[in-house]
C-alpha positions as CSV (number, residue, x, y, z in Angstrom):
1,X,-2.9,-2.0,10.5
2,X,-6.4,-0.8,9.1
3,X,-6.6,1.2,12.1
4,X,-3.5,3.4,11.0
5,X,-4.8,3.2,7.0
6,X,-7.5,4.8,8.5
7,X,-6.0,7.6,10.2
8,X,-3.7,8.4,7.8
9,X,-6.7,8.3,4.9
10,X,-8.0,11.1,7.1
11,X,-5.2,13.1,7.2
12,X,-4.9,13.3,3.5
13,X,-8.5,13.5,2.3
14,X,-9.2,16.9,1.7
15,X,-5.5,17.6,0.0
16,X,-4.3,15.9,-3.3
17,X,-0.3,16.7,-3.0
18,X,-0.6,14.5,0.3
19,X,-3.0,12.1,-1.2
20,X,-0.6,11.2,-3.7
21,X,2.4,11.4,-1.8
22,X,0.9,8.6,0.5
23,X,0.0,6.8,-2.3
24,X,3.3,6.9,-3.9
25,X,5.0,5.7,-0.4
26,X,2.6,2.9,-0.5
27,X,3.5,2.0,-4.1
28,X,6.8,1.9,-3.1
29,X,6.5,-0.3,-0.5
30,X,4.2,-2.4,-2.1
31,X,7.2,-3.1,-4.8
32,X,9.7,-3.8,-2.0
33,X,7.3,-6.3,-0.4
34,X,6.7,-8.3,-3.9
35,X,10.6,-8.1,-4.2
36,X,11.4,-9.4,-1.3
37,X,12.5,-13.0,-0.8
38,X,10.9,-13.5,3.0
39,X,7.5,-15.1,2.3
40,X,5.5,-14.9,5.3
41,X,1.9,-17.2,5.4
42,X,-0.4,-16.8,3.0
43,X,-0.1,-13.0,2.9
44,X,0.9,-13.1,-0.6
45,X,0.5,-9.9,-3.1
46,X,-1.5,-10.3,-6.2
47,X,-2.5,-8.6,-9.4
48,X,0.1,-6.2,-11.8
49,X,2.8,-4.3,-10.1
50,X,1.0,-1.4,-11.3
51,X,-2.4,-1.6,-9.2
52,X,-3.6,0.9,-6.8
53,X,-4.8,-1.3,-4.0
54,X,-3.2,-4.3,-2.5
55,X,-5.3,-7.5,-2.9
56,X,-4.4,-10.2,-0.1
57,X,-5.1,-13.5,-0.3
């Protein structure tokens, strides 16, 4: 998965619409993930709804 986080950071460092339209897909499914009732592990999400980074346990 960091692989492909990688990539895609590539793709959209030198342009700011598609920075933040990957960062807004990412918020997104961030917020779907939190809402979902499937807990998997330990992989669970924490900090505000609201932060720009995902913080794994």
């Amino acid at each position: 998965m960091c692989n492909l986080f990688n990539e895609v950071a590539d793709l959209v460092e030198d342009c700011e619409e598609k920075y933040a339209k990957v960062m807004g897909r990412l918020q997104e499914l961030k917020q779907e993930l939190i809402g979902s009732s499937i807990v998997c592990g330990s992989n669970m999400v924490s900090g505000s709804p609201n932060d720009s980074f995902f913080t794994w346990r």
